[in-house]
C-alpha positions as CSV (number, residue, x, y, z in Angstrom):
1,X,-56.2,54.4,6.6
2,X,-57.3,54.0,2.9
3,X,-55.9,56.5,0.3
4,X,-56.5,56.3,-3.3
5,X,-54.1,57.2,-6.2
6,X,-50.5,56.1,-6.8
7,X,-49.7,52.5,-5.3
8,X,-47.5,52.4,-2.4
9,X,-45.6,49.6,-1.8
10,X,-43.0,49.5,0.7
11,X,-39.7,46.9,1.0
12,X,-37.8,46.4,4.4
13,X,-34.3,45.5,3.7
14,X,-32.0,46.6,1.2
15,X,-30.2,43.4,0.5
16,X,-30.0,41.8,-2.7
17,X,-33.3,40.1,-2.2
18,X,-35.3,43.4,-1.4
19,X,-33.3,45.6,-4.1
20,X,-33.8,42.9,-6.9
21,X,-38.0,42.9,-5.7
22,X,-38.1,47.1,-5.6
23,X,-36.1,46.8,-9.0
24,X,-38.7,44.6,-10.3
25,X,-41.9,46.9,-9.4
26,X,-40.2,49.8,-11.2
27,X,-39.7,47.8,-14.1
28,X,-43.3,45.8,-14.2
29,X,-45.3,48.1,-12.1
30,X,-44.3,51.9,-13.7
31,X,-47.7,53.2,-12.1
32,X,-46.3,52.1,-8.2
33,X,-44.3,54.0,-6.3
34,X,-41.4,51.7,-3.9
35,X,-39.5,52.8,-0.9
36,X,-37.0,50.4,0.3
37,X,-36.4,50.9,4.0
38,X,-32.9,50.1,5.2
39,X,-31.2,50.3,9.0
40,X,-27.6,51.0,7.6
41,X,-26.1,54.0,6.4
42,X,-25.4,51.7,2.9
43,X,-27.0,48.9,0.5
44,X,-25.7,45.4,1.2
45,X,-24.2,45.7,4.7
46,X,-25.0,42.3,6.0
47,X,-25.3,39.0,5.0
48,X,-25.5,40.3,0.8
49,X,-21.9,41.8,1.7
50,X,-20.3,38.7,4.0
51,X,-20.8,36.0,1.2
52,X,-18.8,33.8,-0.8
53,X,-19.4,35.5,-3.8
54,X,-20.3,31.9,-5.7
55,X,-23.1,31.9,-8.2
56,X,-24.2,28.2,-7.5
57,X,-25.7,26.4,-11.0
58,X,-28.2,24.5,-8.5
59,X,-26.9,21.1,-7.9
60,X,-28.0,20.1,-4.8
61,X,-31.4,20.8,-4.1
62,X,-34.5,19.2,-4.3
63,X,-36.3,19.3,-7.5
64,X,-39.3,21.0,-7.5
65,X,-38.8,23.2,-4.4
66,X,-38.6,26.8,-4.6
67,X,-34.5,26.7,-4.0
68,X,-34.3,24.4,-7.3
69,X,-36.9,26.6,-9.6
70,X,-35.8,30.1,-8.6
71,X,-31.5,29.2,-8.4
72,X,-31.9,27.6,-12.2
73,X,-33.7,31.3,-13.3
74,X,-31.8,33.3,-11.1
75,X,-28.9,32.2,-12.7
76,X,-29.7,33.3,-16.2
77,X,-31.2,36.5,-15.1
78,X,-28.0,37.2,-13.0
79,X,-26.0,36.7,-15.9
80,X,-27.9,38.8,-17.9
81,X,-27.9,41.4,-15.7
82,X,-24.5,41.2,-15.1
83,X,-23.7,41.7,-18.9
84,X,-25.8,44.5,-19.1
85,X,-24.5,46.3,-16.6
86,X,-20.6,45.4,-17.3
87,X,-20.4,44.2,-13.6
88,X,-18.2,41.1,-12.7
89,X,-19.6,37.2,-13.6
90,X,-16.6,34.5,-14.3
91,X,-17.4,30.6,-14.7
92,X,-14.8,29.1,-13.1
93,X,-16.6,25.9,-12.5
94,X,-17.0,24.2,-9.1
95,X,-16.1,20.1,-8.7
96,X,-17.0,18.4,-6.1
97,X,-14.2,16.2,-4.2
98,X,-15.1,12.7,-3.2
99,X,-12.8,11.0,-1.0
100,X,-14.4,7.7,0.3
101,X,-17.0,5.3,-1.2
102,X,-19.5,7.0,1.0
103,X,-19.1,10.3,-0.9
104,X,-19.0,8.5,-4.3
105,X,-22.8,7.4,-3.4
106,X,-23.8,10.9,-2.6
107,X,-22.9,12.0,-6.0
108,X,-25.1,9.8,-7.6
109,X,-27.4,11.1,-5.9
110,X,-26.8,14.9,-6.4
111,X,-26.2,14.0,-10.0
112,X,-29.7,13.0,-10.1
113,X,-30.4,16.3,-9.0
114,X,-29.0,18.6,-10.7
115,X,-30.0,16.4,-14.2
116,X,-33.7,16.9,-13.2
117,X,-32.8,20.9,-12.1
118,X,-31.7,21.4,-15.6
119,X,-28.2,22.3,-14.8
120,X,-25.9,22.2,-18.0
121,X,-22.6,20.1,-18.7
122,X,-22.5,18.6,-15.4
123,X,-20.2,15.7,-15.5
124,X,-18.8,12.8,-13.5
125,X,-14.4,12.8,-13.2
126,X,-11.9,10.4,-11.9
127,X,-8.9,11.1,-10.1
128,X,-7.5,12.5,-13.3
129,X,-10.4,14.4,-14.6
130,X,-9.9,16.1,-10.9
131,X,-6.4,16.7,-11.4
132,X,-6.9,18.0,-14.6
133,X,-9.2,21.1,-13.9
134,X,-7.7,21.4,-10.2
135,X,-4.1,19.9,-10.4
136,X,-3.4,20.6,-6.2
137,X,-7.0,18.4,-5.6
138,X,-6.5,14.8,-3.8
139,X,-9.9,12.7,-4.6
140,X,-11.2,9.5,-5.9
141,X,-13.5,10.9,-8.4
142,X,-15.6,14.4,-8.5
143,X,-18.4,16.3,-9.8
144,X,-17.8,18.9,-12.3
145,X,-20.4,21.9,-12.9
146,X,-18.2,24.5,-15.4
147,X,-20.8,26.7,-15.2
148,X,-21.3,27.3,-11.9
149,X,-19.7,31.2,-11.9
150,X,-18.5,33.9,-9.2
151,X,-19.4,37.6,-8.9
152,X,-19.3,40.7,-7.1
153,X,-23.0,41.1,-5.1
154,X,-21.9,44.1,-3.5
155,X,-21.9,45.6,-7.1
156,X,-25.0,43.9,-8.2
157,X,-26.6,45.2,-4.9
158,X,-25.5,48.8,-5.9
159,X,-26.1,48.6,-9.5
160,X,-30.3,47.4,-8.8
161,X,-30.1,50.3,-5.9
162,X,-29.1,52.9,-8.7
163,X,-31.7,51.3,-10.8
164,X,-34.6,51.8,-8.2
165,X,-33.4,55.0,-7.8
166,X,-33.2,56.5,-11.4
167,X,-36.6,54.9,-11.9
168,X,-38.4,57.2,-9.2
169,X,-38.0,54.8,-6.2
170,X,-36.6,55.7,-3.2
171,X,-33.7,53.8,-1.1
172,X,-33.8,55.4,2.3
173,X,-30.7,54.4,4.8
174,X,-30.8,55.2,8.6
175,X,-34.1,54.4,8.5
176,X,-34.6,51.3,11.4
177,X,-38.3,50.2,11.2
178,X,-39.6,50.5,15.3
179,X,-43.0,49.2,14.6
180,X,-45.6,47.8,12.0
181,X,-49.5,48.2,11.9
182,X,-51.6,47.1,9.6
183,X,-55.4,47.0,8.7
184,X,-57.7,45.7,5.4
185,X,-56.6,48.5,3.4
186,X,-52.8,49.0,4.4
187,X,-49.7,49.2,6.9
188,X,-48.3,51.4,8.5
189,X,-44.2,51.5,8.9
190,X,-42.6,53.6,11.6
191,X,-39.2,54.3,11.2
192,X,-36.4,55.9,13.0
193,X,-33.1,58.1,11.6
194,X,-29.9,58.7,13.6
195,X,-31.5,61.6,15.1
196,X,-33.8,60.9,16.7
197,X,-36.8,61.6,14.9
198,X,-39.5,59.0,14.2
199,X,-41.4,59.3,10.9
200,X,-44.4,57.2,10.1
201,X,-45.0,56.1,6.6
202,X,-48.1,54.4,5.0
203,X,-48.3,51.4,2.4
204,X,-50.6,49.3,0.2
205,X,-48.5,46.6,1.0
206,X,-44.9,45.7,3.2
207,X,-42.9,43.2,1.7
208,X,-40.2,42.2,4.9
209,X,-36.9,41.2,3.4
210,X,-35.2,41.6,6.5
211,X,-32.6,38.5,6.8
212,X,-31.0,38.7,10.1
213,X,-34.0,40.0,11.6
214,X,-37.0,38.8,9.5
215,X,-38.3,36.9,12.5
216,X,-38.7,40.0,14.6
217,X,-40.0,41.9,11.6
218,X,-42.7,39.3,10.7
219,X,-43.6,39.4,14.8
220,X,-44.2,43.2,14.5
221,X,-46.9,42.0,11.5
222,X,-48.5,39.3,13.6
223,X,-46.9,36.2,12.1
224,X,-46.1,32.9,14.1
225,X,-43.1,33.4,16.2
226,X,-42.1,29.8,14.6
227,X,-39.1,30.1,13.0
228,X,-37.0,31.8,14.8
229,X,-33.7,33.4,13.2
230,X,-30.7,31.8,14.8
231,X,-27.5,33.1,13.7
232,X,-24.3,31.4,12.5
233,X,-21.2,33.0,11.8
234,X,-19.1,31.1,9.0
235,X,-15.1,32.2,9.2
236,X,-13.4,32.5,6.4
237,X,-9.4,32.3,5.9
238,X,-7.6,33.9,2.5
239,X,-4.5,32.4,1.2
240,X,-1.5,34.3,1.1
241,X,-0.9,35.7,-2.8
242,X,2.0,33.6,-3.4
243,X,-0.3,30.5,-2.5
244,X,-3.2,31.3,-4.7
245,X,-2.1,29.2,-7.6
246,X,-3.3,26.3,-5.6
247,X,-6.7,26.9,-6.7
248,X,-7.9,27.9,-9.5
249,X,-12.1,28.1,-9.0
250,X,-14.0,26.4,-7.0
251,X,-13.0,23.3,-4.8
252,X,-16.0,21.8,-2.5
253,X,-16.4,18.7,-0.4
254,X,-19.2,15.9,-1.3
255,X,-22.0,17.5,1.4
256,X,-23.5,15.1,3.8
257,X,-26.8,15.0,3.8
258,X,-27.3,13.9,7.7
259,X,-25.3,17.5,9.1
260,X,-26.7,20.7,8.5
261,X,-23.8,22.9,7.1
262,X,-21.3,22.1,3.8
263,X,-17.6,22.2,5.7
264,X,-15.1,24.3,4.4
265,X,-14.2,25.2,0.6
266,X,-11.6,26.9,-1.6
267,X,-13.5,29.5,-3.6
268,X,-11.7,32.1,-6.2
269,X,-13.2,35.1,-6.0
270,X,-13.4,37.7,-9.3
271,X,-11.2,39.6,-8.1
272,X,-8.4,37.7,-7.7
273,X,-8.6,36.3,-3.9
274,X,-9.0,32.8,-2.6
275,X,-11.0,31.9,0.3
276,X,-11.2,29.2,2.4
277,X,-14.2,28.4,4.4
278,X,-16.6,28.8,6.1
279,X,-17.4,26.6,8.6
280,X,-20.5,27.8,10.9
281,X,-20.6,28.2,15.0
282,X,-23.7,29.9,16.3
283,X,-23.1,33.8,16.7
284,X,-23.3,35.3,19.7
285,X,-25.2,38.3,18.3
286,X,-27.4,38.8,14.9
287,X,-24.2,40.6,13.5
288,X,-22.1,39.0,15.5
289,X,-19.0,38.7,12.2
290,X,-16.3,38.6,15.3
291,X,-15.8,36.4,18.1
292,X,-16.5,39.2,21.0
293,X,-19.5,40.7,19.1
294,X,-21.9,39.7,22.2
295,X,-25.4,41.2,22.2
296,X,-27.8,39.8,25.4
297,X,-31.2,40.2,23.7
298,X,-29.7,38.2,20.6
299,X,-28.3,36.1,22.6
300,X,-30.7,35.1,25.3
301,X,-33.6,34.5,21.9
302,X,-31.3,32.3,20.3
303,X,-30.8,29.9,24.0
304,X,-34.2,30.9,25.1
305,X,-35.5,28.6,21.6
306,X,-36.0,24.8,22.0
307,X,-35.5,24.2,18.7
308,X,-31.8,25.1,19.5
309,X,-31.3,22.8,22.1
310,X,-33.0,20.0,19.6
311,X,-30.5,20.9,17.2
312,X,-27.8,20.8,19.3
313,X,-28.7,17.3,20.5
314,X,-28.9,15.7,17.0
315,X,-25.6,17.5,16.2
316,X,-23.3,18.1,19.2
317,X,-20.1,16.2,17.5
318,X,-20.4,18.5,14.1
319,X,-21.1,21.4,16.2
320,X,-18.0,20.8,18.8
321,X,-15.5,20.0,15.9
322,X,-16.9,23.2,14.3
323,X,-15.8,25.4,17.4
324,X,-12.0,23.8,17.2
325,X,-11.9,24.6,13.4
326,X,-13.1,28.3,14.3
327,X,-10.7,29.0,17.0
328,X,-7.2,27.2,15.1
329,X,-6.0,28.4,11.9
330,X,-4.4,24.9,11.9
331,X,-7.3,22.9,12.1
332,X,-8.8,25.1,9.7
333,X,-6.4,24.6,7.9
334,X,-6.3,20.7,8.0
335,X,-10.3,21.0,6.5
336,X,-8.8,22.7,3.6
337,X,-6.3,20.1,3.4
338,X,-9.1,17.5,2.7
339,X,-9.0,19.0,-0.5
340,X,-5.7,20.1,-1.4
341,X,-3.3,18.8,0.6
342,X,-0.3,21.2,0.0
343,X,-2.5,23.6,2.1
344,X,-0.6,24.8,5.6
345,X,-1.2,27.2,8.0
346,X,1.4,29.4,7.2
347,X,-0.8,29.9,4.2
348,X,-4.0,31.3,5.5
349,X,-4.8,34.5,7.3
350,X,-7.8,35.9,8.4
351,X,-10.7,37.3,6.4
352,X,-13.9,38.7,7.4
353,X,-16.7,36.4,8.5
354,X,-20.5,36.1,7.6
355,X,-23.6,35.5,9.7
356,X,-26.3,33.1,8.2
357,X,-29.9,33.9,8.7
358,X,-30.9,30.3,9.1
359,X,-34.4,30.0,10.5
360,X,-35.0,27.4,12.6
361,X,-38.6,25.8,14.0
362,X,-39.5,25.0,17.5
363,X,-38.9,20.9,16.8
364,X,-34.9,21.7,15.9
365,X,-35.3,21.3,11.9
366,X,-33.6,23.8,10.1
367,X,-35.6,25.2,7.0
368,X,-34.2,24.2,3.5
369,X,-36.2,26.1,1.5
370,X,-37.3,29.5,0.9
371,X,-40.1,30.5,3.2
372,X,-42.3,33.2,2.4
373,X,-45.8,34.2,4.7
374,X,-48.2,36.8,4.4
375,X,-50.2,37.8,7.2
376,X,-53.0,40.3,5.7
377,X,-51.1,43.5,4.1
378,X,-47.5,42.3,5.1
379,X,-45.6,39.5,3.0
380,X,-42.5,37.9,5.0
381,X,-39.6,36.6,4.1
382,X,-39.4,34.0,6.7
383,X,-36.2,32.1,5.4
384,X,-33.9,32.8,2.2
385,X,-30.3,31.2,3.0
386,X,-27.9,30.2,-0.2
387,X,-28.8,30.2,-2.5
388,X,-30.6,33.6,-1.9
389,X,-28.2,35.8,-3.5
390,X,-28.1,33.9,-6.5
391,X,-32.1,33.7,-7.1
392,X,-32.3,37.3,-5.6
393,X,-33.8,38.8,-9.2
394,X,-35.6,35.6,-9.5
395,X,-37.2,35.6,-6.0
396,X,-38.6,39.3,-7.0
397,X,-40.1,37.9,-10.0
398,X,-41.4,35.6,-8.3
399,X,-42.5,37.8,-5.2
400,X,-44.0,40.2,-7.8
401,X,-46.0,38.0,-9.8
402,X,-47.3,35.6,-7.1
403,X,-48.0,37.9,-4.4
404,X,-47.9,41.6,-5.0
405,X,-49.5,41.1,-8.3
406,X,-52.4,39.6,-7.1
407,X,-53.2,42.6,-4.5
């Protein structure tokens, strides 16, 4: 399979995550030549496109991980970016809400954490510091992190797709990859179009950046089939345009750290709408964004996992209150009320939802960092949740100069 000359290196997945590493090898590596490989007729179509658009500053993970290191440069190169390219970046700042005693312990401790992650002005408010940047917020104290900022990834997605593009790489849509080979010197990518026809392209290296489907992607290299991909789809509710006012960036509750998923937040988006969500009930397909969106295969791999069931036992209660919240606009909107209690029902209406890629091990822990494993010529992306599209330009450094770099 060996062939000298130009470099190949091929990229499954034109998400942020894959654009941002394909943009990176045009800019470091002028002498390879990238093809990103994407099932959709269009960049960004899953969970890149379904977000909430938040830029997060890096507050509450764990210092040292790779979450923590590549959020805190994703963020400046993000900005950057961003600037350069006249595309969308507001810091509205974020505050977390405490409501109990309880929550006022957790934000010591996320305090801690986002001092040691380097995060700038982050600062501790009473119940009139909150009422001061968020008048409509109800708390007994809060976390304040101004520059934690919104954006547009749709754009950002596009703009590093036009990027790759004018720098000689390719971005090919309709292109599903059907099967993987590999051997010391290469793989092999076989891909399909809406046609019909199957075309079979050859690599120096794969790089899998397949989020919803990364699991069955690293399979087809000959990686563990621990973790699997279980889906989640997060609802989100807008307010009503008159109601709007009632937020004004970004309103979060304290997380607890014994449940899996954050709750519901208010979060302004840059271009003008407010959100409220999302919760997260498992999917019922891997892009499964509405409630009758059933696929069998997904769904039978998702119950056929133990680590589901092992889950579900550690966290029935979150999960059942999660299903009410999804099926009542006035239970979701008693979540948002937690926050800002002027919130009704009458002033929410339905927005699109998201599916999370969370992967998930056979012993029922969900991953909290990014995963990354590299089986011979292929590098997975095993796991890249939130922050992912905030550290996408970071985690191509990263995956450029730790792994592809040293090929």
């Amino acid at each position: 399979m060996r062939r000298v000359g130009i470099e190949r290196i091929g990229i499954v997945g034109a998400g942020i995550v894959g654009l941002a590493l394909a943009r990176w090898v045009t800019v470091n590596r002028p002498g390879a030549r990238v093809t990103v490989l994407e099932k959709e007729d269009r960049v960004a179509a899953h969970q890149t496109g379904h977000n909430s658009g938040v830029v997060h500053a890096g507050l509450y993970y764990r210092p040292g991980s790779l979450k923590a290191t590549l959020c805190r440069r994703g963020v400046g190169l993000l900005r950057e970016y961003c600037a350069e390219r006249e595309l969308p970046y507001e810091e509205v700042g974020k505050i977390l809400v405490a409501r109990s005693a309880d929550d006022s312990a957790r934000l010591d401790a996320i305090e801690r954490r986002a001092e040691a992650n380097g995060v700038p002005g982050v600062r501790r408010l009473g119940p009139e510091g909150l009422r001061e940047l968020e008048p409509r917020v109800q708390g007994t104290g809060g976390l304040h992190s101004p520059h934690t900022a919104v954006t547009d990834f749709i754009a950002v997605a596009e703009s590093l797709a036009d990027d790759v593009r004018r720098a000689g790489g390719r971005v090919l849509l309709d292109s599903p990859v059907i099967a993987l080979g590999q051997d010391a010197d290469g793989a092999e990518v076989l891909t399909g179009d809406p046609r019909g026809e199957r075309v079979k392209r050859w690599f120096d290296t794969v790089v899998l950046c397949g989020g919803l489907y990364s699991d069955r992607l690293a399979r087809m290299a000959g990686a563990d089939t621990d973790p699997r991909i279980v889906p989640f789809r997060g609802q989100y509710h807008e307010l009503v345009p008159e109601r709007r006012h009632l937020v004004r960036g970004l309103i979060y509750p304290v997380p607890d750290p014994r449940y899996p998923f954050l709750g519901v937040h208010l979060t302004r988006h840059v271009h003008g709408e407010v959100m409220a969500g999302p919760n997260a009930i498992l999917a019922t397909a891997r892009e499964g964004y509405r409630v009758r969106d059933v696929l069998r295969r997904d769904l039978a791999e998702t119950l056929a996992w133990p680590g589901l069931w092992r889950l579900a036992r550690a966290h029935w209660t979150v999960g059942a209150r999660e299903m009410v919240v999804s099926a009542s606009r006035a239970a979701f909107a008693r979540e948002a009320r937690r926050l800002v209690p002027e919130i009704t029902a009458e002033d929410l209406c339905s927005a699109p939802a998201g599916v999370r890629a969370q992967a998930l091990t056979r012993d029922g822990t969900l991953l909290d960092d990014f995963a990354i494993d590299t089986r011979g010529r292929v590098v997975c992306v095993r796991n890249a949740p939130s922050p992912a599209a905030t550290s996408a330009l970071a985690i191509g450094e990263y995956l450029g100069e730790k792994v592809l770099s040293t090929r």
